[in-house]
mmCIF file as Biopython writes it, N, C-alpha, C and O atoms, coordinates in Angstrom:
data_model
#
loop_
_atom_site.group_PDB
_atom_site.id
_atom_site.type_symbol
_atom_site.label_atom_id
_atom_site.label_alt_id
_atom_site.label_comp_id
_atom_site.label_asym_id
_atom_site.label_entity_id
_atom_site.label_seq_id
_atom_site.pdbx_PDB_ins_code
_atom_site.Cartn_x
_atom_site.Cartn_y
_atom_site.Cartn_z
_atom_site.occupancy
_atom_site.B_iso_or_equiv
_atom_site.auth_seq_id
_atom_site.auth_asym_id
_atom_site.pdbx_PDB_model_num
ATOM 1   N N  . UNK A ? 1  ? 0.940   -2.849  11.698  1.0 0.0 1  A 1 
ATOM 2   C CA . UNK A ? 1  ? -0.363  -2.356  11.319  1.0 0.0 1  A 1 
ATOM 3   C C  . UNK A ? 1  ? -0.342  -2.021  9.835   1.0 0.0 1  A 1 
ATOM 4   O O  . UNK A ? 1  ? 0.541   -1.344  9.309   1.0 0.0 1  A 1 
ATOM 5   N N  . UNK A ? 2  ? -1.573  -2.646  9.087   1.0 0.0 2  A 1 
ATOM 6   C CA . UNK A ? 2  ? -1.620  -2.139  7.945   1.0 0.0 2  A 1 
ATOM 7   C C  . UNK A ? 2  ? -2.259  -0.903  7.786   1.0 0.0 2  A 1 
ATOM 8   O O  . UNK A ? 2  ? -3.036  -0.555  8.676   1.0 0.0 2  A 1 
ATOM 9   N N  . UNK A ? 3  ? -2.048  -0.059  6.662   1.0 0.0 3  A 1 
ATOM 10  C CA . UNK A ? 3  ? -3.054  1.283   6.117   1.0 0.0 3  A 1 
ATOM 11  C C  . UNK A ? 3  ? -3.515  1.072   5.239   1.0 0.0 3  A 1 
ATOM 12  O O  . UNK A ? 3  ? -2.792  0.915   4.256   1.0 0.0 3  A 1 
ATOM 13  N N  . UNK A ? 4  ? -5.063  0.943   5.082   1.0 0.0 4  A 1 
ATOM 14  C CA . UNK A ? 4  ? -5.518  0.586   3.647   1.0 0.0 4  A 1 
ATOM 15  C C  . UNK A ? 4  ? -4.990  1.597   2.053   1.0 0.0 4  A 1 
ATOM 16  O O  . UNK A ? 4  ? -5.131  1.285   0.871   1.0 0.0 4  A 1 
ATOM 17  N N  . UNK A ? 5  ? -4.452  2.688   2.594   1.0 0.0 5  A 1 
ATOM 18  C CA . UNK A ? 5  ? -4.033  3.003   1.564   1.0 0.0 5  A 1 
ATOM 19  C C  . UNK A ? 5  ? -2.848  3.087   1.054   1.0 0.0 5  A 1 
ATOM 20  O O  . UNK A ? 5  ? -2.667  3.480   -0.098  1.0 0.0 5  A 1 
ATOM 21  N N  . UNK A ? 6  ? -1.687  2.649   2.028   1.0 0.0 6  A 1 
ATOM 22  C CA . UNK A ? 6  ? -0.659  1.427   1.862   1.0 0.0 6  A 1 
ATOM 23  C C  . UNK A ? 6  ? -0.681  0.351   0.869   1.0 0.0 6  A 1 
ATOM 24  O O  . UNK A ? 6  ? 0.028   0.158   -0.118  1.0 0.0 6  A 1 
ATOM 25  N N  . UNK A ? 7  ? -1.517  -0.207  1.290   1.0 0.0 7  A 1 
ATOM 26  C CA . UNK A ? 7  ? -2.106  -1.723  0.186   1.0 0.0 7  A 1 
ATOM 27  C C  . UNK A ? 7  ? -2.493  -1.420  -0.927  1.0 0.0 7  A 1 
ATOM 28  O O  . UNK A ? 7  ? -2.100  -2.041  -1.915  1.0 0.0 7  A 1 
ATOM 29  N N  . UNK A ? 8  ? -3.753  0.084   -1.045  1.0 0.0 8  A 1 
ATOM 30  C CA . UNK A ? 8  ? -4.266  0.389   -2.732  1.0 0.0 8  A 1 
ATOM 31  C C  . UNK A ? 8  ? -3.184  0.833   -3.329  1.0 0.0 8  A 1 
ATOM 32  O O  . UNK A ? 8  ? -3.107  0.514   -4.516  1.0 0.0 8  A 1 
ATOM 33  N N  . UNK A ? 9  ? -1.883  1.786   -2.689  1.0 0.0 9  A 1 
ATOM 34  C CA . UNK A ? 9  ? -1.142  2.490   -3.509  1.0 0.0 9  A 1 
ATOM 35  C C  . UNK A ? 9  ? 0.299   1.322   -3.639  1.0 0.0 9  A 1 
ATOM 36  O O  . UNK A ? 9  ? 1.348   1.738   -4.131  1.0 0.0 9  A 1 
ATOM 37  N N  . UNK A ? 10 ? 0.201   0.139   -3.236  1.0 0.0 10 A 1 
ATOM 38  C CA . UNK A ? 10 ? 1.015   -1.184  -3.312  1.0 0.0 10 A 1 
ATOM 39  C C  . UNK A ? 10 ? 0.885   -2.087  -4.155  1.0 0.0 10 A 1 
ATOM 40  O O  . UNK A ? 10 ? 1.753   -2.856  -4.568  1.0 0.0 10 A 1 
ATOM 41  N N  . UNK A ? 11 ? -0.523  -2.003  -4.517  1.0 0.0 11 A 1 
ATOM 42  C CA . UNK A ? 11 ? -1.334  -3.137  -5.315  1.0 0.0 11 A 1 
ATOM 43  C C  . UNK A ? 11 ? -1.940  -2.560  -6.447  1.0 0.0 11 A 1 
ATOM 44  O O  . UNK A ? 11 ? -3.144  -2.786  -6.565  1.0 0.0 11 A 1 
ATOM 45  N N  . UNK A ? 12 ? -1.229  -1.655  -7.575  1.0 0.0 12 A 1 
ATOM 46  C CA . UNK A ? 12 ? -2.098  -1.067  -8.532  1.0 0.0 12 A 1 
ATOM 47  C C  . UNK A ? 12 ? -3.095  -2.142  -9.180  1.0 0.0 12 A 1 
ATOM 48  O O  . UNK A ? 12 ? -4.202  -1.814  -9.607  1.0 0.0 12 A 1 
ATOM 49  N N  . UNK A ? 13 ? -2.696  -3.210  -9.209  1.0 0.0 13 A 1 
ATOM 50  C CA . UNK A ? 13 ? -3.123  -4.186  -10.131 1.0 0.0 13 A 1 
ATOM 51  C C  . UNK A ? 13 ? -5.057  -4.329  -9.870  1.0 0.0 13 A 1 
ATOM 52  O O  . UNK A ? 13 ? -5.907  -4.852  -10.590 1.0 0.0 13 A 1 
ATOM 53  N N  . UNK A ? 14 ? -5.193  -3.540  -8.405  1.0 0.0 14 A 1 
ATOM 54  C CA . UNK A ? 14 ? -6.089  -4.101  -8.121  1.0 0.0 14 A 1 
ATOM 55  C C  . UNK A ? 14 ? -7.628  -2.778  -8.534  1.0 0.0 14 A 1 
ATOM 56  O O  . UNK A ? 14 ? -7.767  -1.586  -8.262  1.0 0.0 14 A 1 
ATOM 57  N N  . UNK A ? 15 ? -8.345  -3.599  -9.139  1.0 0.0 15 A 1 
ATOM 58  C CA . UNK A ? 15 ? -9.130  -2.329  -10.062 1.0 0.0 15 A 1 
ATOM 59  C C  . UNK A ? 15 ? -10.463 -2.437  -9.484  1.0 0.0 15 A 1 
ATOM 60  O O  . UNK A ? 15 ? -11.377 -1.908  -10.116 1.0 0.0 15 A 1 
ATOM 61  N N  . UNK A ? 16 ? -10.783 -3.145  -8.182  1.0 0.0 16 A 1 
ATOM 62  C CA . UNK A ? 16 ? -12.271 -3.073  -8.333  1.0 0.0 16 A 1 
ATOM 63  C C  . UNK A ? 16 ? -12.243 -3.558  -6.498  1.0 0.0 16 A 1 
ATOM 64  O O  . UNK A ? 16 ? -11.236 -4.043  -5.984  1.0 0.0 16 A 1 
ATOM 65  N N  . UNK A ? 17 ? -13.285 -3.353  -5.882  1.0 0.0 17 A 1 
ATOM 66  C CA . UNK A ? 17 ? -13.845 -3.811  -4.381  1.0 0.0 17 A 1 
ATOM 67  C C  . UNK A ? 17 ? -14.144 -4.932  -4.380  1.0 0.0 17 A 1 
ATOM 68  O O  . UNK A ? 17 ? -14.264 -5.182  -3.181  1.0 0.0 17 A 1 
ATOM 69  N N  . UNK A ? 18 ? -14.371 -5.883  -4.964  1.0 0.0 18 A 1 
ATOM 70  C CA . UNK A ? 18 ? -14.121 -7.222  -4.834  1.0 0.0 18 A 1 
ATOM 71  C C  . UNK A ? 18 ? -12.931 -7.914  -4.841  1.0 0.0 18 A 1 
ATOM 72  O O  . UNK A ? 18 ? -12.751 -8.977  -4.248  1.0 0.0 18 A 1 
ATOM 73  N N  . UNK A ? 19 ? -11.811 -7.106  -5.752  1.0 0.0 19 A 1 
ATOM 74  C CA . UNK A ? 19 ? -10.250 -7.436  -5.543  1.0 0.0 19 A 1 
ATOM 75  C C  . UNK A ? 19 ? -9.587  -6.704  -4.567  1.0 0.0 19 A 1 
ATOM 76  O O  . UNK A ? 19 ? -8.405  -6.994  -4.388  1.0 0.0 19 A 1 
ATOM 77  N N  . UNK A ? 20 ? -10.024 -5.916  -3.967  1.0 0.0 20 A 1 
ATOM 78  C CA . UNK A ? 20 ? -9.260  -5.407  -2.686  1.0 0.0 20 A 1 
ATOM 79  C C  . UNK A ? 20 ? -10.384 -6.652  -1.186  1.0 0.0 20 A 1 
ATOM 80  O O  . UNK A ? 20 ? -10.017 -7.103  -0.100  1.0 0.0 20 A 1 
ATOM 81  N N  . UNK A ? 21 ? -11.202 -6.715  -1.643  1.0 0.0 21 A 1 
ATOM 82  C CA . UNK A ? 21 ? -11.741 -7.776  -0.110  1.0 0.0 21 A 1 
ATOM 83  C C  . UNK A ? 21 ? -10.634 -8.848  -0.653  1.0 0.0 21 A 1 
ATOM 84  O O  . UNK A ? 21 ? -10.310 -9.367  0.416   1.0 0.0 21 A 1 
ATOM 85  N N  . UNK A ? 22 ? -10.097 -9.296  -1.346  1.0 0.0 22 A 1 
ATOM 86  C CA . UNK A ? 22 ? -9.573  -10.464 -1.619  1.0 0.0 22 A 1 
ATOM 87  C C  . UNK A ? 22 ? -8.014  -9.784  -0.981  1.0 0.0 22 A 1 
ATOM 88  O O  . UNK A ? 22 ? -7.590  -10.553 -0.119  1.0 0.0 22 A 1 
ATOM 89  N N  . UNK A ? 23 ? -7.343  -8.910  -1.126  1.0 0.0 23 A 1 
ATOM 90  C CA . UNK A ? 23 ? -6.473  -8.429  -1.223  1.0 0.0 23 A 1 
ATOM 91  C C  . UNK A ? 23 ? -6.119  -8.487  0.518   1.0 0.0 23 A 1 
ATOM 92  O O  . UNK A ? 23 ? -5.202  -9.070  1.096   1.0 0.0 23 A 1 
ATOM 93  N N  . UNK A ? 24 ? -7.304  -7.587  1.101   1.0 0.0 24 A 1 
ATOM 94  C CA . UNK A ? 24 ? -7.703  -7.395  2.824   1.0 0.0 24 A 1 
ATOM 95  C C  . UNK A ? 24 ? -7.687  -8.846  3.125   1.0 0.0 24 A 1 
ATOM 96  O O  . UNK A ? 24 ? -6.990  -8.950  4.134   1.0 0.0 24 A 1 
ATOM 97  N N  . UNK A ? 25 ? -8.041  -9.849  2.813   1.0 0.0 25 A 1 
ATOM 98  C CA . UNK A ? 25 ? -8.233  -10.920 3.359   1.0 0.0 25 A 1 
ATOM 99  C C  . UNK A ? 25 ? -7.322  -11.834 3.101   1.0 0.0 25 A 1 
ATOM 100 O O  . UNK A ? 25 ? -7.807  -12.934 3.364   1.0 0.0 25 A 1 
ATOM 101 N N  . UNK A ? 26 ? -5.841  -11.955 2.572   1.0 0.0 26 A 1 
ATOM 102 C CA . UNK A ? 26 ? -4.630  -12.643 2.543   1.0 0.0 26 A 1 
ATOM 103 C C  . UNK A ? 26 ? -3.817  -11.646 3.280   1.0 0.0 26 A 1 
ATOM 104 O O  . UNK A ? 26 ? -2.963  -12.216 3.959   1.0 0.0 26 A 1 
ATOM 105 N N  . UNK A ? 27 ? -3.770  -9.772  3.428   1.0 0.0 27 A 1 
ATOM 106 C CA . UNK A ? 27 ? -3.243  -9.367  4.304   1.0 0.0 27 A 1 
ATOM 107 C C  . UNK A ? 27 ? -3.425  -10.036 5.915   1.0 0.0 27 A 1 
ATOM 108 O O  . UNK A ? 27 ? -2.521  -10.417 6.658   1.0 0.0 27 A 1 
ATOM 109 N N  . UNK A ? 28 ? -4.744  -10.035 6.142   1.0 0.0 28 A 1 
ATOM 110 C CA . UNK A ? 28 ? -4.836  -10.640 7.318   1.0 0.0 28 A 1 
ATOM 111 C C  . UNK A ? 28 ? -4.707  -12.012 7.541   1.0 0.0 28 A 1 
ATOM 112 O O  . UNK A ? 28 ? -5.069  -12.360 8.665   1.0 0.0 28 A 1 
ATOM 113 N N  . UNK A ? 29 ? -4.126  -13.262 6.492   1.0 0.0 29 A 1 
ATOM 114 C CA . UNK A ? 29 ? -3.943  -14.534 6.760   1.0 0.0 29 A 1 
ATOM 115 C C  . UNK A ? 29 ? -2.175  -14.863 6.758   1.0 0.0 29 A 1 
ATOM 116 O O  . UNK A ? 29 ? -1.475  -15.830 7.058   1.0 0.0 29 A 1 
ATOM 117 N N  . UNK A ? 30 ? -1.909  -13.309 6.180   1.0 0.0 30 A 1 
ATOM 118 C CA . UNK A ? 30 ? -0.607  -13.417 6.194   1.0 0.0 30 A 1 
ATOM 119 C C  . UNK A ? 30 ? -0.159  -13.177 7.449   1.0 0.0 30 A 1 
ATOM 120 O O  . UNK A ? 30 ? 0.832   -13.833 7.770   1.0 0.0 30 A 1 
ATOM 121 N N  . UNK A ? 31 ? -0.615  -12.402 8.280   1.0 0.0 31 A 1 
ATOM 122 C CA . UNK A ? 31 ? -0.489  -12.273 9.975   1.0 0.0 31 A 1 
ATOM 123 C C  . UNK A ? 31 ? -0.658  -10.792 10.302  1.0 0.0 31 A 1 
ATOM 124 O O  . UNK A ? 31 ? -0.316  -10.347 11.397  1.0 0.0 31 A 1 
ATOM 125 N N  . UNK A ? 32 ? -1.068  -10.205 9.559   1.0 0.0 32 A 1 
ATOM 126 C CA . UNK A ? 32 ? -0.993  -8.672  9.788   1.0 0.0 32 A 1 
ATOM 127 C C  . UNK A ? 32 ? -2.424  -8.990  11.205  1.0 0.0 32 A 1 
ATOM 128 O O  . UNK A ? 32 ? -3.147  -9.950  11.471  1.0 0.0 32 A 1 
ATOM 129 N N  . UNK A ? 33 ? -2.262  -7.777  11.708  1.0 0.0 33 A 1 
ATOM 130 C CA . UNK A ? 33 ? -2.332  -8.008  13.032  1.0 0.0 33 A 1 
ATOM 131 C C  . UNK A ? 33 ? -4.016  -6.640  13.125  1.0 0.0 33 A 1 
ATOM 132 O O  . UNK A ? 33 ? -5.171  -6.998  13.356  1.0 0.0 33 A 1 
ATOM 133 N N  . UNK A ? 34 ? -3.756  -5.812  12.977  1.0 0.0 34 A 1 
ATOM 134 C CA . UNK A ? 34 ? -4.428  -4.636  12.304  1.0 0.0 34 A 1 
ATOM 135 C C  . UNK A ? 34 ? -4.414  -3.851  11.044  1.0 0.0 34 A 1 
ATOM 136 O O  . UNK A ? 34 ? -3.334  -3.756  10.461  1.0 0.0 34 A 1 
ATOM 137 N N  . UNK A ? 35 ? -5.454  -3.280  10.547  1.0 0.0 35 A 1 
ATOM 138 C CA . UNK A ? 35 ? -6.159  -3.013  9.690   1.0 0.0 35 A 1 
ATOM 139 C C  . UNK A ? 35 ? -6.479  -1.300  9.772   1.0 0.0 35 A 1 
ATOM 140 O O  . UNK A ? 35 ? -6.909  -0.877  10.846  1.0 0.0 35 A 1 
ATOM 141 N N  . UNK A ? 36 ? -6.364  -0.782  9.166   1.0 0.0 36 A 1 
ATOM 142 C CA . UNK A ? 36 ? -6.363  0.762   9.705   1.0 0.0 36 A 1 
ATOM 143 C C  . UNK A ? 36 ? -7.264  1.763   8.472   1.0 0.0 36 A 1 
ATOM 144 O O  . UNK A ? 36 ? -6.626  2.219   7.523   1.0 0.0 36 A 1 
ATOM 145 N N  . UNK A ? 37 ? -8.672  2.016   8.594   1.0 0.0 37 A 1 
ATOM 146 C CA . UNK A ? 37 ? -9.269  2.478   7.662   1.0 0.0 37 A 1 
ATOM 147 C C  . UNK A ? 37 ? -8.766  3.754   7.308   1.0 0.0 37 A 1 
ATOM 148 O O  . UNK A ? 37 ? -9.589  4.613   7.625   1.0 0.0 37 A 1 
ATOM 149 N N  . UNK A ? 38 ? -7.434  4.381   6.615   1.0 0.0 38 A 1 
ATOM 150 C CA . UNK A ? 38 ? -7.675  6.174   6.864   1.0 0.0 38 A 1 
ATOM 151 C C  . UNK A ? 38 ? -8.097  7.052   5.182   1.0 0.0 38 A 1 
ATOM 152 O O  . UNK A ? 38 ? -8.124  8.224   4.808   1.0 0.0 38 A 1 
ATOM 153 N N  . UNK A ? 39 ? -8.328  5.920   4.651   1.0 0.0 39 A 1 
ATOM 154 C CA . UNK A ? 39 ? -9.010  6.117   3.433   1.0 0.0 39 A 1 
ATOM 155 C C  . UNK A ? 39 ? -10.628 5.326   2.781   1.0 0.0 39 A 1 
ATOM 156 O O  . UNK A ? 39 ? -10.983 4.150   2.868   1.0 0.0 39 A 1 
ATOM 157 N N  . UNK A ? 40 ? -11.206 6.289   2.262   1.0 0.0 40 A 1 
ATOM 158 C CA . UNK A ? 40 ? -12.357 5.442   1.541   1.0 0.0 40 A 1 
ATOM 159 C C  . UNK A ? 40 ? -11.903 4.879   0.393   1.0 0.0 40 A 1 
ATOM 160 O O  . UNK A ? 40 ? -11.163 5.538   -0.337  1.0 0.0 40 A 1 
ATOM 161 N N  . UNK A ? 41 ? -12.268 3.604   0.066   1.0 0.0 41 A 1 
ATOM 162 C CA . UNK A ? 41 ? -11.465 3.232   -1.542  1.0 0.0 41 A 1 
ATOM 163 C C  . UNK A ? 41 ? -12.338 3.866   -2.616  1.0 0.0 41 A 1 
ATOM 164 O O  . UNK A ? 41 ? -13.547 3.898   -2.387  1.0 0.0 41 A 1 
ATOM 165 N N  . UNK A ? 42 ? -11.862 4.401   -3.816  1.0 0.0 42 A 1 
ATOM 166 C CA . UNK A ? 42 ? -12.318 4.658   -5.154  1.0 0.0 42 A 1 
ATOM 167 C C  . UNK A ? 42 ? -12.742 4.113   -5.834  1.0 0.0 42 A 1 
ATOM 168 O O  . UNK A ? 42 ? -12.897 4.575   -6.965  1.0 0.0 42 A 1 
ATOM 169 N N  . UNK A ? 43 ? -13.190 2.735   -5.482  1.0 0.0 43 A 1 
ATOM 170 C CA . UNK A ? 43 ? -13.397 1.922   -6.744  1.0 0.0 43 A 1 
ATOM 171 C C  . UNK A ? 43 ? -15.402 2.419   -7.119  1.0 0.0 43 A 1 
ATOM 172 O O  . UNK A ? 43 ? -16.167 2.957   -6.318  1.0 0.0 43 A 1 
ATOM 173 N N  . UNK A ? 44 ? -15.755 1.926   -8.752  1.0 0.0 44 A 1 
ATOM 174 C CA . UNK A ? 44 ? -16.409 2.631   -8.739  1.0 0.0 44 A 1 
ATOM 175 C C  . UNK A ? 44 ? -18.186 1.796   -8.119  1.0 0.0 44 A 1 
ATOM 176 O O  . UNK A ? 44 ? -19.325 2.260   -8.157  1.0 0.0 44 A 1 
ATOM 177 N N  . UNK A ? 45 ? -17.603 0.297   -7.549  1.0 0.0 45 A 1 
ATOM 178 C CA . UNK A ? 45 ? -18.141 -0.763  -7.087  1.0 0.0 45 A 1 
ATOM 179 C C  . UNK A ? 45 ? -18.194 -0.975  -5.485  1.0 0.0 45 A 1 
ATOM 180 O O  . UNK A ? 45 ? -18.542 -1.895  -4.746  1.0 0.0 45 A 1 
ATOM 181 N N  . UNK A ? 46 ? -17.672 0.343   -5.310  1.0 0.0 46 A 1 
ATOM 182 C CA . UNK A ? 46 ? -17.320 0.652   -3.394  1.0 0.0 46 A 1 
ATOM 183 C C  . UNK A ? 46 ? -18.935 0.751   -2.915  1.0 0.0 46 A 1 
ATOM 184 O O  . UNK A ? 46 ? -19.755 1.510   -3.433  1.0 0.0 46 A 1 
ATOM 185 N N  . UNK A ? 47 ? -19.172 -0.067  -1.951  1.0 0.0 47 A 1 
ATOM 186 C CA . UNK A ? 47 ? -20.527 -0.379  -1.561  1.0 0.0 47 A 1 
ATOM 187 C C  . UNK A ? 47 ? -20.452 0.708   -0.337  1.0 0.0 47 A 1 
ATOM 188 O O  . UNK A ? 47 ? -19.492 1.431   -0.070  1.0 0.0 47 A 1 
ATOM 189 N N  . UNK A ? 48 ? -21.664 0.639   0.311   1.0 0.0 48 A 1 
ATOM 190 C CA . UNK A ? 48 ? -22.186 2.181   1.638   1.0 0.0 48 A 1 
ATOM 191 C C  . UNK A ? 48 ? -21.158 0.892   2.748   1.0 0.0 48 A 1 
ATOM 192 O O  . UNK A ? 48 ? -20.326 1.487   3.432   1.0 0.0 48 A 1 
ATOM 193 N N  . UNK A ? 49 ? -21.156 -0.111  2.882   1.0 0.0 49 A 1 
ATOM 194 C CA . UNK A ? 49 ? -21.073 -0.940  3.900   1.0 0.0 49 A 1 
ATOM 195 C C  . UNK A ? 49 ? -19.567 -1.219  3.879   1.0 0.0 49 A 1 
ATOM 196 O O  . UNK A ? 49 ? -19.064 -2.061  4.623   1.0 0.0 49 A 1 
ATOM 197 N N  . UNK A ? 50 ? -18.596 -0.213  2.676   1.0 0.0 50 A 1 
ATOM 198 C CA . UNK A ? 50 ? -17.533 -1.362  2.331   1.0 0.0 50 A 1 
ATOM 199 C C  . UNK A ? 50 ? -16.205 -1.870  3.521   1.0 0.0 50 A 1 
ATOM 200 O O  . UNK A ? 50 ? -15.455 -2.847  3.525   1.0 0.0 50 A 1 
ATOM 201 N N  . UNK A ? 51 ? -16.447 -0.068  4.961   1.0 0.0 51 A 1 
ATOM 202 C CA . UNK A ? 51 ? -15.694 -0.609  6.097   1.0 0.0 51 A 1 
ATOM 203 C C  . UNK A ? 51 ? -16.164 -2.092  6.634   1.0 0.0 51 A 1 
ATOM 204 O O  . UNK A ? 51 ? -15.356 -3.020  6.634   1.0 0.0 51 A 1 
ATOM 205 N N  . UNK A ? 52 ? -17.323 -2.237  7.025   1.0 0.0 52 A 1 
ATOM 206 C CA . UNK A ? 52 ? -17.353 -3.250  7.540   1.0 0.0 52 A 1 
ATOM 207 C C  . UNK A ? 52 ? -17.311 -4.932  6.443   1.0 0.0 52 A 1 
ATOM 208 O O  . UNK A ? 52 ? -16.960 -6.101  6.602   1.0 0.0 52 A 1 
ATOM 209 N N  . UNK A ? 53 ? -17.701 -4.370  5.731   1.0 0.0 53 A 1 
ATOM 210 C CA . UNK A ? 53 ? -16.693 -5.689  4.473   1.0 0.0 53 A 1 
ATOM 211 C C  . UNK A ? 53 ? -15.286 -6.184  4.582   1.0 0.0 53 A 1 
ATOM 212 O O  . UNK A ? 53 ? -14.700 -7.260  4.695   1.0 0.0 53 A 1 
ATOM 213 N N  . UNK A ? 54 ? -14.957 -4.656  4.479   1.0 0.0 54 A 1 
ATOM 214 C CA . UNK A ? 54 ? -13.414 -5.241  4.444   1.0 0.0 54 A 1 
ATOM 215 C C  . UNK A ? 54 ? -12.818 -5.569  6.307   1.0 0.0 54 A 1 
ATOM 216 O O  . UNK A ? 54 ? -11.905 -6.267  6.749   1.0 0.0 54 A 1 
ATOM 217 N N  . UNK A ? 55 ? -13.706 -4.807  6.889   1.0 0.0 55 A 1 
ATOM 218 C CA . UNK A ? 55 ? -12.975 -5.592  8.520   1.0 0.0 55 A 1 
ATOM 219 C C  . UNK A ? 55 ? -13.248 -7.223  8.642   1.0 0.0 55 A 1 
ATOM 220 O O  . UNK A ? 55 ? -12.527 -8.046  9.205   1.0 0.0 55 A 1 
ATOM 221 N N  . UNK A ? 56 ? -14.641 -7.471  7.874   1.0 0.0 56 A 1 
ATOM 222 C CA . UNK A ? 56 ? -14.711 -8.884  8.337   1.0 0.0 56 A 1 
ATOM 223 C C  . UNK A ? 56 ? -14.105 -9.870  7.541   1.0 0.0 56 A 1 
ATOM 224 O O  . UNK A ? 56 ? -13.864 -11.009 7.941   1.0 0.0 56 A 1 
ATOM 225 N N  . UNK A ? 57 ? -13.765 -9.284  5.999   1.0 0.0 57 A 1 
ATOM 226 C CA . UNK A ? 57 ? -12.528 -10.090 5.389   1.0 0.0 57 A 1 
ATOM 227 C C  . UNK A ? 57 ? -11.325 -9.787  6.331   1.0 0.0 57 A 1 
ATOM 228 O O  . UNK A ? 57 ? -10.666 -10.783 6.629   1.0 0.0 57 A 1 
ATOM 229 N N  . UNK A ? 58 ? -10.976 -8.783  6.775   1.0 0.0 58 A 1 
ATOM 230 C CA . UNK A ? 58 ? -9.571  -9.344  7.325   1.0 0.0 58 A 1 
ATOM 231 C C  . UNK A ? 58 ? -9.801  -9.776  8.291   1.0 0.0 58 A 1 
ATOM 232 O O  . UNK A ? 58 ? -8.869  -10.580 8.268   1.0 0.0 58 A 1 
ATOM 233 N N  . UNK A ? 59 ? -10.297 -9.977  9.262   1.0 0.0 59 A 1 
ATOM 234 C CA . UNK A ? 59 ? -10.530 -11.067 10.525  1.0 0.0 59 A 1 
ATOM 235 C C  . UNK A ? 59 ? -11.196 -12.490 10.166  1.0 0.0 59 A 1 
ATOM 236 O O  . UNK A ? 59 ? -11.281 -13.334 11.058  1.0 0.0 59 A 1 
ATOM 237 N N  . UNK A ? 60 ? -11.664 -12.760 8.883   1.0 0.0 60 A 1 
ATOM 238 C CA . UNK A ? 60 ? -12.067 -13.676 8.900   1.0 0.0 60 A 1 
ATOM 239 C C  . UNK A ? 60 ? -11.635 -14.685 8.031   1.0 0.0 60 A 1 
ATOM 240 O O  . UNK A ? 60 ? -11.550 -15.911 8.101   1.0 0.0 60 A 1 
ATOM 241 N N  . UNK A ? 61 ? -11.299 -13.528 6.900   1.0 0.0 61 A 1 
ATOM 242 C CA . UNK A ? 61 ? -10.589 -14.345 5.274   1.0 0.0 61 A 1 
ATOM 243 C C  . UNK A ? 61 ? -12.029 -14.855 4.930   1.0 0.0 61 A 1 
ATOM 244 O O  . UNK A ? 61 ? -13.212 -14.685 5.222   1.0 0.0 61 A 1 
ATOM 245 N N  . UNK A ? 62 ? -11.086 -15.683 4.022   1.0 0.0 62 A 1 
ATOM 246 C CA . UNK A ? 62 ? -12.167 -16.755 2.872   1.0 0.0 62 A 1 
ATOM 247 C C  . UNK A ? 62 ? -13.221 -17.709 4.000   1.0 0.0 62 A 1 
ATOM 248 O O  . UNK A ? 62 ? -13.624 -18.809 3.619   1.0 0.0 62 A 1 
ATOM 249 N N  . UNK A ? 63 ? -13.520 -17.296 5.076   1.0 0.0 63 A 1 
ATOM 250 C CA . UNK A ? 63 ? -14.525 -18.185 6.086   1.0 0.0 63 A 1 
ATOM 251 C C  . UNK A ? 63 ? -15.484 -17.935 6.261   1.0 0.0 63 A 1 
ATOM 252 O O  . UNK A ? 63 ? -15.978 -18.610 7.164   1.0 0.0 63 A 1 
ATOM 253 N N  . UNK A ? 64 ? -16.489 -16.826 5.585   1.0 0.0 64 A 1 
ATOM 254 C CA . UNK A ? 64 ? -17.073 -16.398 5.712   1.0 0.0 64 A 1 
ATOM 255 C C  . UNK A ? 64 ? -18.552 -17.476 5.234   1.0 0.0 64 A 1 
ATOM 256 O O  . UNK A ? 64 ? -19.696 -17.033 5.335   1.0 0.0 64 A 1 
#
């Protein structure tokens, strides 16, 4: 199981909510299995909707 704040505090590189959906969505093509919201992200581009963004990048990836 991943923790999304596992991944933000893994991935400094990543500065914005469009690079973490990208980020969520090779976690889950890499095989991660679950996804575990226990943080809101900081970015300052974090949308009202951004749980369900990032669940359907990781179940879905780039297929959207």
């Amino acid at each position: 199981m991943a923790l999304l704040s596992d991944l933000i505090i893994q991935h400094p590189e990543v500065q914005s909510f469009p690079e973490l959906v990208k980020l969520v969505a090779k976690c889950g093509k890499d095989g991660e299995v679950f996804l575990q919201f226990d943080v809101k992200p900081d970015y300052r581009d974090t949308p009202r909707n951004w749980a369900m963004q990032l669940e359907t990048s990781f179940y879905w990836g780039d297929k959207k």
